[in-house]
mmCIF file of the N, C-alpha and C atoms, coordinates in Angstrom:
data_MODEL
# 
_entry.id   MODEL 
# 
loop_
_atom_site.group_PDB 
_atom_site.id 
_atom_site.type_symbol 
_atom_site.label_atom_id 
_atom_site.label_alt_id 
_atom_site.label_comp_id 
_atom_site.label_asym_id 
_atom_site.label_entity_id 
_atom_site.label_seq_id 
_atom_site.pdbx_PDB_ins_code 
_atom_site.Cartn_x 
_atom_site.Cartn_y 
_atom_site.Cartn_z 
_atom_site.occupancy 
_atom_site.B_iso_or_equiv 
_atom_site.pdbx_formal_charge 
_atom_site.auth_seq_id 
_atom_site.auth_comp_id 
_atom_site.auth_asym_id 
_atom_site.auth_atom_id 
_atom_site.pdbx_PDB_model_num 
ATOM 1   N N  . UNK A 1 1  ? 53.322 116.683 19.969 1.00 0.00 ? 1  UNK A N  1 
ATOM 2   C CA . UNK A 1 1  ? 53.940 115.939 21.038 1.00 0.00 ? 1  UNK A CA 1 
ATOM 3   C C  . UNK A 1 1  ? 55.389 116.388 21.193 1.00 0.00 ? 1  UNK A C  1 
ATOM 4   N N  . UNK A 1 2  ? 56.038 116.439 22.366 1.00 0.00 ? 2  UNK A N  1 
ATOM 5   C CA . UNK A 1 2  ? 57.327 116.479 22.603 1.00 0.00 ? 2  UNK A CA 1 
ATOM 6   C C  . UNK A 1 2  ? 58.400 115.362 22.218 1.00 0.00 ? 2  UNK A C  1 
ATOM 7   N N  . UNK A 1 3  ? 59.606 115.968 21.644 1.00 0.00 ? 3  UNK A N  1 
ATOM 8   C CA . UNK A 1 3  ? 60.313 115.188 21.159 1.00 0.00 ? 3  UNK A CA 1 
ATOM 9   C C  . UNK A 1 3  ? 60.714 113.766 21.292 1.00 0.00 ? 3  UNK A C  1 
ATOM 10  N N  . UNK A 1 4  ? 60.619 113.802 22.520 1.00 0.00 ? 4  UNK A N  1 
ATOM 11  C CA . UNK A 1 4  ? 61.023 112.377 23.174 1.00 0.00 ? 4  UNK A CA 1 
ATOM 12  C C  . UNK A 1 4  ? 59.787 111.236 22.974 1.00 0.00 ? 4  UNK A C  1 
ATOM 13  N N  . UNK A 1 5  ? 58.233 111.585 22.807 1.00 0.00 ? 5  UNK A N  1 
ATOM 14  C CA . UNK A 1 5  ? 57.027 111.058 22.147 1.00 0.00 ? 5  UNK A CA 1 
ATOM 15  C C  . UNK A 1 5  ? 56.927 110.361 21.117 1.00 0.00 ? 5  UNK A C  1 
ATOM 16  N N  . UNK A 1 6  ? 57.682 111.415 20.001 1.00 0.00 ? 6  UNK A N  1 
ATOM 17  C CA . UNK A 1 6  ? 57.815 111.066 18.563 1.00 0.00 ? 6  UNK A CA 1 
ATOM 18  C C  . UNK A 1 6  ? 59.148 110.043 18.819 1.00 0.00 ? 6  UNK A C  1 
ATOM 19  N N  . UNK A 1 7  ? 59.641 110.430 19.139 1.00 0.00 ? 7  UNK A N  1 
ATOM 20  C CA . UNK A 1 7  ? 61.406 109.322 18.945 1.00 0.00 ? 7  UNK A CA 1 
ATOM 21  C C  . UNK A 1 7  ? 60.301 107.851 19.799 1.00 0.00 ? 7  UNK A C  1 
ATOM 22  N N  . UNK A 1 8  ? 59.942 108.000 20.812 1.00 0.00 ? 8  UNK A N  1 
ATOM 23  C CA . UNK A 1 8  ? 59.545 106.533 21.237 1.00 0.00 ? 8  UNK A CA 1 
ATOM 24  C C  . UNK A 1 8  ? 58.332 105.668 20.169 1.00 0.00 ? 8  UNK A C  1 
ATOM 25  N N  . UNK A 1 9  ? 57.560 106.851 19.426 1.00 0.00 ? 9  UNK A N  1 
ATOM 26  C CA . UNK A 1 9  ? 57.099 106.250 18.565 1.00 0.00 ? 9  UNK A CA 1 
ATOM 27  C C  . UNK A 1 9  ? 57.469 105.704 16.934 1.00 0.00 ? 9  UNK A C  1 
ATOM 28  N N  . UNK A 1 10 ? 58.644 106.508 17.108 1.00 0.00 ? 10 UNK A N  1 
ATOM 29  C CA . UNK A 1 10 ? 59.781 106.098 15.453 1.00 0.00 ? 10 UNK A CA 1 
ATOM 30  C C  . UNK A 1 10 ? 60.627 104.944 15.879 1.00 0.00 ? 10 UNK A C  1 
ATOM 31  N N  . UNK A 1 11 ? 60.835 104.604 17.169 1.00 0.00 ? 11 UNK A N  1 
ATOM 32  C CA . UNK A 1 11 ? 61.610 103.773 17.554 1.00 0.00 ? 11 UNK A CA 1 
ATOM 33  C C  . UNK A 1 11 ? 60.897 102.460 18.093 1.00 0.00 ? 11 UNK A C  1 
ATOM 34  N N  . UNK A 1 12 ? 59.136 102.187 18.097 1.00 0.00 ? 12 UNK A N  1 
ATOM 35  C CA . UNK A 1 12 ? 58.074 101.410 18.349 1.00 0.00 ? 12 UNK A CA 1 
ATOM 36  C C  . UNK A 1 12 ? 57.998 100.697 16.892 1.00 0.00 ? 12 UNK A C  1 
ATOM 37  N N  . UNK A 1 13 ? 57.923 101.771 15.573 1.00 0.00 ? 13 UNK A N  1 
ATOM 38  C CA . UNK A 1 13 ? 57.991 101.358 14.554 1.00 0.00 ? 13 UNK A CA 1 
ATOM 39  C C  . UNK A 1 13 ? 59.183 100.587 13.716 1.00 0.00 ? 13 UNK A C  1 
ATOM 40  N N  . UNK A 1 14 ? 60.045 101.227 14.136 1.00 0.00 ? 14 UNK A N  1 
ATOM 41  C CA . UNK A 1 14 ? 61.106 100.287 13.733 1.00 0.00 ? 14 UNK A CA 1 
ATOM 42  C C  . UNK A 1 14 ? 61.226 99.182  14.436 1.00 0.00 ? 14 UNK A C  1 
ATOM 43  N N  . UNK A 1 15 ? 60.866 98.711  15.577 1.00 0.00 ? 15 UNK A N  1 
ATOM 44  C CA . UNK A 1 15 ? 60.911 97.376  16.224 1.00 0.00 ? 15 UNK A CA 1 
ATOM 45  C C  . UNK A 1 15 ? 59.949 96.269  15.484 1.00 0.00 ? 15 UNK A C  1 
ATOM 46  N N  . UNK A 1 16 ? 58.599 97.262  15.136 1.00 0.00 ? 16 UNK A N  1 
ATOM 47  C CA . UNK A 1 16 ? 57.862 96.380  14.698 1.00 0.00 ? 16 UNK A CA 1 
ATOM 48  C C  . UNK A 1 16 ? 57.621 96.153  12.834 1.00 0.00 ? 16 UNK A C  1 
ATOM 49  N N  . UNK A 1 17 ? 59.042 96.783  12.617 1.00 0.00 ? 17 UNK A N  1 
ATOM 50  C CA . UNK A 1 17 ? 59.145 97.324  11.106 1.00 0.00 ? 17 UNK A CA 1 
ATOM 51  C C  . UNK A 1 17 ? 58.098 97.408  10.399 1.00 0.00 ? 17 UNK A C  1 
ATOM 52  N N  . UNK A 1 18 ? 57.585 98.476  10.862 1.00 0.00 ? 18 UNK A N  1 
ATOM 53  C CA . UNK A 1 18 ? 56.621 99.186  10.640 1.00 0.00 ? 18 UNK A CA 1 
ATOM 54  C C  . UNK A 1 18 ? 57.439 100.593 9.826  1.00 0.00 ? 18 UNK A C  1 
ATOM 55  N N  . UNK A 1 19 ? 56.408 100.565 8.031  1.00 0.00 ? 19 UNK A N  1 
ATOM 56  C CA . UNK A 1 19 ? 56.525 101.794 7.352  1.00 0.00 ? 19 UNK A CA 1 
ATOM 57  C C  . UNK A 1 19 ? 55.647 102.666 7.985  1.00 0.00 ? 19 UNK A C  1 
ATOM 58  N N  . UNK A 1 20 ? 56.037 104.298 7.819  1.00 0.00 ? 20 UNK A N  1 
ATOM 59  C CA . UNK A 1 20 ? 54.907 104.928 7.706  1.00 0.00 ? 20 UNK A CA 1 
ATOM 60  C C  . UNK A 1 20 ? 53.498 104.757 7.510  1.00 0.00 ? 20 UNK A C  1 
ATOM 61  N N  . UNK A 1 21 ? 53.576 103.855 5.588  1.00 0.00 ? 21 UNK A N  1 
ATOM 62  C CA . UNK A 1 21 ? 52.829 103.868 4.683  1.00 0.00 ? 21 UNK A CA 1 
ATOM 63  C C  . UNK A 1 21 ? 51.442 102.630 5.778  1.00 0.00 ? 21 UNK A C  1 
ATOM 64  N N  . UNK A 1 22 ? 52.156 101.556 6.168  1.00 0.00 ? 22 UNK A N  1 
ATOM 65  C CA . UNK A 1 22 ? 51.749 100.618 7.072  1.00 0.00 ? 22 UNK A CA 1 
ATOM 66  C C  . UNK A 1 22 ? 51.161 101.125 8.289  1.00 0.00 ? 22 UNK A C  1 
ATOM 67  N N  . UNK A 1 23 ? 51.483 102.125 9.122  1.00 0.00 ? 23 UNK A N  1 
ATOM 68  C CA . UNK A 1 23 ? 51.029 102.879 10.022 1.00 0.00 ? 23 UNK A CA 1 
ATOM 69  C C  . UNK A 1 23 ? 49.815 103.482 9.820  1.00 0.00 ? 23 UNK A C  1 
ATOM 70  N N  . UNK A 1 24 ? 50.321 104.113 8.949  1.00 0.00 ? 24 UNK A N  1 
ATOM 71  C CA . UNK A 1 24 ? 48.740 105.501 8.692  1.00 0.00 ? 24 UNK A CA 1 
ATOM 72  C C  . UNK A 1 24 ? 47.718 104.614 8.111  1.00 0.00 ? 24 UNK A C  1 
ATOM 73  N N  . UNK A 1 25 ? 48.306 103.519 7.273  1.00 0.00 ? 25 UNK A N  1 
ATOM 74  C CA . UNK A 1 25 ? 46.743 102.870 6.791  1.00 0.00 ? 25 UNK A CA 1 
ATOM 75  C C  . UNK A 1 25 ? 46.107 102.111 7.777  1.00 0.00 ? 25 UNK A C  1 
ATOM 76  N N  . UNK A 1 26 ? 46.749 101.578 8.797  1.00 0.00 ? 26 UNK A N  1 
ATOM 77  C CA . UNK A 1 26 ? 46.412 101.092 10.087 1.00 0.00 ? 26 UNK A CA 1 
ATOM 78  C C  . UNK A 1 26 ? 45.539 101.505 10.963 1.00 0.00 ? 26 UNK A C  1 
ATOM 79  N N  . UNK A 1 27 ? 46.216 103.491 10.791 1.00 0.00 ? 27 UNK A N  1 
ATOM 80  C CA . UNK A 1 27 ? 45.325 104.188 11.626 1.00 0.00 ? 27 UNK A CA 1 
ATOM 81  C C  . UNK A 1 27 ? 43.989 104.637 10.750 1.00 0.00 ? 27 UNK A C  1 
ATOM 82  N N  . UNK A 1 28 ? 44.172 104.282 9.328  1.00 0.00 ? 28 UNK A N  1 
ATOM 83  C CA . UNK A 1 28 ? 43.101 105.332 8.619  1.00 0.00 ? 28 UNK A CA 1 
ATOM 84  C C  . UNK A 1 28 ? 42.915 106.968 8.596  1.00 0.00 ? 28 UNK A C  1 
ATOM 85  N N  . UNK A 1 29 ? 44.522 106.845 8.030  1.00 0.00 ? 29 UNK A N  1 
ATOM 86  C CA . UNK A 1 29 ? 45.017 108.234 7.728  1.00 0.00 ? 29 UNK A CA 1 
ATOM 87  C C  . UNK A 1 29 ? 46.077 107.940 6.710  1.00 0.00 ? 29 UNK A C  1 
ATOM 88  N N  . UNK A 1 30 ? 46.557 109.375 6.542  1.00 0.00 ? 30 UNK A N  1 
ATOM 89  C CA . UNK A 1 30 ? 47.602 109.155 5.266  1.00 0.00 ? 30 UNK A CA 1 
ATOM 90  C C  . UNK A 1 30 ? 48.798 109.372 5.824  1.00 0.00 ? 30 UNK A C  1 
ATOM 91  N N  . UNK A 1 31 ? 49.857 109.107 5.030  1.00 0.00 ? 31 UNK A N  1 
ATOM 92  C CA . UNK A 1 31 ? 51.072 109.065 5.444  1.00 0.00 ? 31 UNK A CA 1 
ATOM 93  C C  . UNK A 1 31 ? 51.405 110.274 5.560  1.00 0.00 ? 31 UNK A C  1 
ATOM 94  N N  . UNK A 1 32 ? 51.155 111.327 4.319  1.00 0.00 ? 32 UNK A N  1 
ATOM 95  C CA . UNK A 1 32 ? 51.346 112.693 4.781  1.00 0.00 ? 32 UNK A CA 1 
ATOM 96  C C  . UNK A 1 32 ? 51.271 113.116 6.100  1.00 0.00 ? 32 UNK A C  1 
ATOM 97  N N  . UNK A 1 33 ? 50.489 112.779 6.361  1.00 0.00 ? 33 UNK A N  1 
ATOM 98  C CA . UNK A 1 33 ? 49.437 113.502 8.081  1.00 0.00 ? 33 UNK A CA 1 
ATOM 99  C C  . UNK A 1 33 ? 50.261 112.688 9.039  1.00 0.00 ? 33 UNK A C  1 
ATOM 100 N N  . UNK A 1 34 ? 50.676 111.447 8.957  1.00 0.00 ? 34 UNK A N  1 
ATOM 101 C CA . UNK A 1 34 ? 51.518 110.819 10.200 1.00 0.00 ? 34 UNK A CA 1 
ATOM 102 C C  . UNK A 1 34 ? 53.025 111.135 10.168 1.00 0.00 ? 34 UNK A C  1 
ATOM 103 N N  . UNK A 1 35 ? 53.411 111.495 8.696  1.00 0.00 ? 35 UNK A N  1 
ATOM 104 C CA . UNK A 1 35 ? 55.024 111.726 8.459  1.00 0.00 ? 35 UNK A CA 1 
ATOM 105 C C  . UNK A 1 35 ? 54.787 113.560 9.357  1.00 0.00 ? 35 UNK A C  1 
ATOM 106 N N  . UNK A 1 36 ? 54.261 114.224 9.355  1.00 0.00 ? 36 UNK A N  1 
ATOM 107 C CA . UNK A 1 36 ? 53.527 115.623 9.914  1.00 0.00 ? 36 UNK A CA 1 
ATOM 108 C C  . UNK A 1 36 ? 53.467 115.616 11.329 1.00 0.00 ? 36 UNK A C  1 
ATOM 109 N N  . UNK A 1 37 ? 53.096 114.397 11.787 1.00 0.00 ? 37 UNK A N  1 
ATOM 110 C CA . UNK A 1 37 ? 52.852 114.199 13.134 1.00 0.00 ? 37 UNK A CA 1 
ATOM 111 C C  . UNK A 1 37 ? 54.474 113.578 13.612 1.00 0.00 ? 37 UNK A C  1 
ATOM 112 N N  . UNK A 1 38 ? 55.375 112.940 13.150 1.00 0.00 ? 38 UNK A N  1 
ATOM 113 C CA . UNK A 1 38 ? 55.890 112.581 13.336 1.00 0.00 ? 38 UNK A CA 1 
ATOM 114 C C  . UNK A 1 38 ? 57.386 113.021 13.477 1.00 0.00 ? 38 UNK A C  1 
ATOM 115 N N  . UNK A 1 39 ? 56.895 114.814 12.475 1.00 0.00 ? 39 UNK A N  1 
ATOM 116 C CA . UNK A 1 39 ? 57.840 115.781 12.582 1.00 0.00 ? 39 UNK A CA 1 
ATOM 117 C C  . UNK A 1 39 ? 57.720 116.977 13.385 1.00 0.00 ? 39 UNK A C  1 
ATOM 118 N N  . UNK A 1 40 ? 56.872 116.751 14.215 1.00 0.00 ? 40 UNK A N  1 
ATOM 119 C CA . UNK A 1 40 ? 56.441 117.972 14.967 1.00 0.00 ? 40 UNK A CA 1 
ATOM 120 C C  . UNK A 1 40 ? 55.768 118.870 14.302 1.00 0.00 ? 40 UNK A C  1 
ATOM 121 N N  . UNK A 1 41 ? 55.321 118.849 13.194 1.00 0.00 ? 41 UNK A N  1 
ATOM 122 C CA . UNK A 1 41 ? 54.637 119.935 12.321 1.00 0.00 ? 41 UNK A CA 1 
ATOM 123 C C  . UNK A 1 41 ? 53.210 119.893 13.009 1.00 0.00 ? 41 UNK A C  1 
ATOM 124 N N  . UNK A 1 42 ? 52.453 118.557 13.255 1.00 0.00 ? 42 UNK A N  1 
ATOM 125 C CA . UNK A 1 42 ? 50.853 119.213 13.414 1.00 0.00 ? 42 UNK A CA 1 
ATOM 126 C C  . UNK A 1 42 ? 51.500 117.905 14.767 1.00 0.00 ? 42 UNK A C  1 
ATOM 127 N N  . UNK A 1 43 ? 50.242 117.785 15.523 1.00 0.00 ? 43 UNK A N  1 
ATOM 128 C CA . UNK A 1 43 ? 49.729 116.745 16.482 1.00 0.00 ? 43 UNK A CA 1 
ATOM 129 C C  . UNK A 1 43 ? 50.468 117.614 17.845 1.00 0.00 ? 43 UNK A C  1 
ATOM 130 N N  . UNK A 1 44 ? 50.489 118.549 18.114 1.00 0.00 ? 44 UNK A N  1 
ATOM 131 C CA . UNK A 1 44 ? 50.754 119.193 19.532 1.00 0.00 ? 44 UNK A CA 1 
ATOM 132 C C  . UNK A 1 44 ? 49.930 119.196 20.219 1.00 0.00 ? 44 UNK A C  1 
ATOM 133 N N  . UNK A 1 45 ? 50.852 119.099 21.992 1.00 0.00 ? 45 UNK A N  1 
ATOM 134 C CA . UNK A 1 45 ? 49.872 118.768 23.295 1.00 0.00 ? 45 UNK A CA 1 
ATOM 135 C C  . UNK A 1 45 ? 49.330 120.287 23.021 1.00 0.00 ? 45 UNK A C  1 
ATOM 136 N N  . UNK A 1 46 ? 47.928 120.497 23.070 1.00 0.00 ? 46 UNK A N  1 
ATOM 137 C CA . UNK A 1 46 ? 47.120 121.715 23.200 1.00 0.00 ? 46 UNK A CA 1 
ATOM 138 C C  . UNK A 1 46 ? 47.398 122.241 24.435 1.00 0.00 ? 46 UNK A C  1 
ATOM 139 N N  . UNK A 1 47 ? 47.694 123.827 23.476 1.00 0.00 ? 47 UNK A N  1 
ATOM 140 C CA . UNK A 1 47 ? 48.058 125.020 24.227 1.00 0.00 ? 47 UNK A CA 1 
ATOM 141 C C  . UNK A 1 47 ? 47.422 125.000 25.694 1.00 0.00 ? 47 UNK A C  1 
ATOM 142 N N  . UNK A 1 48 ? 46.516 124.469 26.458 1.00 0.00 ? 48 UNK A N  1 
ATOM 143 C CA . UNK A 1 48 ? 45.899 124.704 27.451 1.00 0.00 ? 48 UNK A CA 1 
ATOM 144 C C  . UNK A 1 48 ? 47.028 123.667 28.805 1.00 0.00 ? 48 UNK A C  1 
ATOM 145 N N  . UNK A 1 49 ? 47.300 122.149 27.636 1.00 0.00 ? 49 UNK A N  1 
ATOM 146 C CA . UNK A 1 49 ? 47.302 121.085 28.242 1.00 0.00 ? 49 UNK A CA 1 
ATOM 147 C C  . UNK A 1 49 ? 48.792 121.205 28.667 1.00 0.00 ? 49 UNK A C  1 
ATOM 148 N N  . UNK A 1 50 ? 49.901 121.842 27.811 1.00 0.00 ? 50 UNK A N  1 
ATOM 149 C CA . UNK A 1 50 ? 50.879 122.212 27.553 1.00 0.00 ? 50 UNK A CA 1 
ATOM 150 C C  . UNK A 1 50 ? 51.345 123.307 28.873 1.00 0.00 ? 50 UNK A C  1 
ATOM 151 N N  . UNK A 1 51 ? 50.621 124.370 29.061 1.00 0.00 ? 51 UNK A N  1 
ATOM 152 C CA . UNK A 1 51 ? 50.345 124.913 30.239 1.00 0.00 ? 51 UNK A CA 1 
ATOM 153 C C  . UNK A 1 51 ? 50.333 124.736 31.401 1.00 0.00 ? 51 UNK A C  1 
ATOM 154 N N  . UNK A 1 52 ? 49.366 123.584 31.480 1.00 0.00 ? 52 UNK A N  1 
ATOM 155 C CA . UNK A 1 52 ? 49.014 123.152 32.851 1.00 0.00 ? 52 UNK A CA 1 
ATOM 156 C C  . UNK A 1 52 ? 50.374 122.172 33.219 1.00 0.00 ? 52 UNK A C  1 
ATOM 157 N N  . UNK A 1 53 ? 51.147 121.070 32.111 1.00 0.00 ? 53 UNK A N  1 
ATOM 158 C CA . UNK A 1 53 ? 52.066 120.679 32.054 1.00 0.00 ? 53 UNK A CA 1 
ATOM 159 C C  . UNK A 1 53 ? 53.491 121.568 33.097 1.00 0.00 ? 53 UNK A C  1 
ATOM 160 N N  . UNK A 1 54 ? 53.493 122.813 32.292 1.00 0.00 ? 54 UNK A N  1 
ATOM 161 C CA . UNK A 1 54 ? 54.963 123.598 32.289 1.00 0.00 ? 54 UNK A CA 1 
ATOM 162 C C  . UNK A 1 54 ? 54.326 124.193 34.014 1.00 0.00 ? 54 UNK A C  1 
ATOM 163 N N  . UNK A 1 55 ? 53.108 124.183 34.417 1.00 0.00 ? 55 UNK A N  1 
ATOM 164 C CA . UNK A 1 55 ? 53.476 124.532 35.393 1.00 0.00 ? 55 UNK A CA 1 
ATOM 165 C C  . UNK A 1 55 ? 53.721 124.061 36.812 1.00 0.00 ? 55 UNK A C  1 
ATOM 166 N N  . UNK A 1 56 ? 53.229 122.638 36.523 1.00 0.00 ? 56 UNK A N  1 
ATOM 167 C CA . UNK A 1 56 ? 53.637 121.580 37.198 1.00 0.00 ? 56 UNK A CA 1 
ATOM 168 C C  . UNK A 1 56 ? 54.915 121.291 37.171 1.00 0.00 ? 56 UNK A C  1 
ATOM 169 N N  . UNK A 1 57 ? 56.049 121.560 36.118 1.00 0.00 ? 57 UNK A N  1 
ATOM 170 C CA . UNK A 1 57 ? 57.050 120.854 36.079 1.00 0.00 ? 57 UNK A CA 1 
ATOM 171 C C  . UNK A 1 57 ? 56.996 119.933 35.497 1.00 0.00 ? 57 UNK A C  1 
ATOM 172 N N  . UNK A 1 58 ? 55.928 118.980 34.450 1.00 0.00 ? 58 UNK A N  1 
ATOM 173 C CA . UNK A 1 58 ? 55.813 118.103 34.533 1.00 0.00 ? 58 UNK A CA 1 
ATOM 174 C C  . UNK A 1 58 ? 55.729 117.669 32.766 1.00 0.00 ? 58 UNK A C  1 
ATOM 175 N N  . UNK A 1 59 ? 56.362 116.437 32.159 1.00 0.00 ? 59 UNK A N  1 
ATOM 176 C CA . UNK A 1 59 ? 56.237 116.375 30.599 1.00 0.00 ? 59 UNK A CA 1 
ATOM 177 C C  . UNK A 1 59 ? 55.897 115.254 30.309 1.00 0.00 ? 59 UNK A C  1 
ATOM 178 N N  . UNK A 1 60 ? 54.984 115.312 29.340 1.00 0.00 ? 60 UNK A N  1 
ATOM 179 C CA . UNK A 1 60 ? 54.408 114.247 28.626 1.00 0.00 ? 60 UNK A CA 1 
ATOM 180 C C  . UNK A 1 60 ? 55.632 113.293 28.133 1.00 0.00 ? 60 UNK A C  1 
ATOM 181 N N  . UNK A 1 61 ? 55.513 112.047 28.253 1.00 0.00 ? 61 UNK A N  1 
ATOM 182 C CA . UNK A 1 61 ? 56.582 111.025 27.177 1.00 0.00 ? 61 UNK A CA 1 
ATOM 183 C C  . UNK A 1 61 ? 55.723 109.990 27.454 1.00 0.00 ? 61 UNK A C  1 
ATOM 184 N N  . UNK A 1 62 ? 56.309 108.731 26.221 1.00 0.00 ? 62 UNK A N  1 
ATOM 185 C CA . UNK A 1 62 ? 55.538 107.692 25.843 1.00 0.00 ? 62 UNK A CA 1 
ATOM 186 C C  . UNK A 1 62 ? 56.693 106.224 26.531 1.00 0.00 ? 62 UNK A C  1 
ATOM 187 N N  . UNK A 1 63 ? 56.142 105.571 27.292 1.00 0.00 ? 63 UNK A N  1 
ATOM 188 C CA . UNK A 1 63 ? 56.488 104.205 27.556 1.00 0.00 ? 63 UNK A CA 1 
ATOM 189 C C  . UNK A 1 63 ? 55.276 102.874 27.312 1.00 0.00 ? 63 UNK A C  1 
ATOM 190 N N  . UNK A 1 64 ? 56.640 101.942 26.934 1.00 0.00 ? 64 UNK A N  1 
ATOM 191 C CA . UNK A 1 64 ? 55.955 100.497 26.747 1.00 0.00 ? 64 UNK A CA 1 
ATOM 192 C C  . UNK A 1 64 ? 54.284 100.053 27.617 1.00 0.00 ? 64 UNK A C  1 
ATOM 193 N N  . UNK A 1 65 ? 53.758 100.039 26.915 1.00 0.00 ? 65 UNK A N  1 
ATOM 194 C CA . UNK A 1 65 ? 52.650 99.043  27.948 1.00 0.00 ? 65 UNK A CA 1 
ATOM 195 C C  . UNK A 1 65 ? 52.951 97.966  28.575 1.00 0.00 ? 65 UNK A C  1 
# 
């Protein structure tokens, strides 16, 4: 995900003081894998989707429901 994704979702968690550790067991994953996702290391918009994105002009970000 693009930067601004992860910050709205580090900044979802801290509202709802929410750990990591609390997160990933939530999701039924490990913290490794969400602290990963949460650093840009793994969970990217796929190369295809990313594409079709940049040529629209157009970027993924996360708002409130």
């Amino acid at each position: 995900m693009n930067p601004e994704v992860r910050q709205a979702v580090r900044e979802a968690m801290k509202d709802r003081e929410l750990t990591q550790v609390e997160l990933a067991q939530r999701l039924g994953m490990t913290q490794p894998a969400l602290a990963k996702m949460l650093t840009g290391r793994t969970g990217q918009v796929p190369e295809s989707w990313q594409k079709v994105l940049d040529e629209l002009g157009l970027k993924l970000i996360a708002v409130p429901k």
